[in-house]
C-alpha positions in Angstrom: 97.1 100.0 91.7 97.7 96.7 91.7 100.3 95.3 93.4 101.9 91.9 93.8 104.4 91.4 96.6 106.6 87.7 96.5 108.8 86.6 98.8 111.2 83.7 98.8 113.8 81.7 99.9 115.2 81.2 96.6 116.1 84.3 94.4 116.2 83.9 90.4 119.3 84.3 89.0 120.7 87.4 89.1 120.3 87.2 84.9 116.5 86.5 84.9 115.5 88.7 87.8 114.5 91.8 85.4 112.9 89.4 83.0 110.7 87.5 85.7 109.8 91.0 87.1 108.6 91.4 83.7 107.3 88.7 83.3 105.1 89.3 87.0 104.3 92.7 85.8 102.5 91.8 82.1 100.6 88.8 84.4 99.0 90.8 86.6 97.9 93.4 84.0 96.4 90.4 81.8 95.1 88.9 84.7 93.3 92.0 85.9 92.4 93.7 83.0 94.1 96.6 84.2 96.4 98.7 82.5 100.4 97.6 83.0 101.7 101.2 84.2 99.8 100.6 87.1 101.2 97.7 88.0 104.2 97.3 91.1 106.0 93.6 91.3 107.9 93.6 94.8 110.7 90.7 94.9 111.9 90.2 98.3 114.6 87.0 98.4 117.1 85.0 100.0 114.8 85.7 103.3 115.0 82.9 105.9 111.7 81.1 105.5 110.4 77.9 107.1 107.1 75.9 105.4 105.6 72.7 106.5 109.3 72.4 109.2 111.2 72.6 105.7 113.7 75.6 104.3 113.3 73.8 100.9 112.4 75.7 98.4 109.0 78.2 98.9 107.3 81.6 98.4 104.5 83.9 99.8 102.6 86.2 97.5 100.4 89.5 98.0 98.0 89.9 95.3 96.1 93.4 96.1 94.3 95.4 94.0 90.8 97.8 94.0 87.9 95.5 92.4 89.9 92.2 92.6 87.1 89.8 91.9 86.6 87.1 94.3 85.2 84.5 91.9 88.6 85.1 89.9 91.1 83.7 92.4 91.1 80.3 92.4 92.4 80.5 88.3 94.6 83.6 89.4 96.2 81.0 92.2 96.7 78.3 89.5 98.3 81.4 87.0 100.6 82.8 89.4 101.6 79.2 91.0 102.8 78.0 87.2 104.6 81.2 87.0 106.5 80.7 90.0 107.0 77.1 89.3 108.2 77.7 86.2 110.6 80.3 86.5 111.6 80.0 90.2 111.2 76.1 90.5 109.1 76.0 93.7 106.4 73.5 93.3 103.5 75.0 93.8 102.5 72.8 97.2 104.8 75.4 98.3 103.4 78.7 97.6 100.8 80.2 99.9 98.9 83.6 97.9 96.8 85.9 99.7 94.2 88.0 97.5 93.4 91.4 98.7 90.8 94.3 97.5 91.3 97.4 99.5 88.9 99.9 99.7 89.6 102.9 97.2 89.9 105.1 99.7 92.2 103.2 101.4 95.1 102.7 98.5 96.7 106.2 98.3 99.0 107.1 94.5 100.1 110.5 93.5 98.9 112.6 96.4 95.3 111.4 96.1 93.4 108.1 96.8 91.3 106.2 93.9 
């Protein structure tokens, strides 16, 4: 159920982009707590993107997942911003992350809700 949605303007390379998928995927589960088959990484790139009048490098995330824990998100923001930093080279003054925790009923999987 969770799920983590990133969007950039500057892809990895085409050699690293199963490996930083990866690499999102076992982050969130550790993160969370929650178990890594659960887990969907969504890596949209190349997209035209402007931040702060600049096209330099920069990314949007989606964190959502049931129960994310409100008091957690400041130290998931610092996580996910080194990862992206690390591995994509956008500094982290230019990463915006938005935390969501649907309602169960509201996040459908396998032809049921949660």
């Amino acid at each position: 159920m969770p799920l983590i949605q990133l969007t950039t303007n500057t892809p990895p390379e085409d050699t690293n982009r199963d490996a930083f998928l990866a690499t999102l995927s076992s982050a969130i589960a550790e993160m969370l707590g929650k178990p890594e088959q659960y887990v969907m990484v969504n890596l949209t790139s190349n997209r035209n993107m402007l931040f702060a009048g600049s096209t330099e490098p920069l990314a949007y995330v989606e964190l959502k997942s049931l129960g994310l824990p409100e008091t957690d998100t400041k130290r998931f923001s610092a996580q996910l911003s080194d990862i992206i930093s690390n591995r994509l080279g956008i500094p982290a003054t230019r990463v915006y992350i938005e935390f969501s925790s649907p309602p169960r009923h509201m996040w459908g999987w396998n032809g049921a809700t949660f």
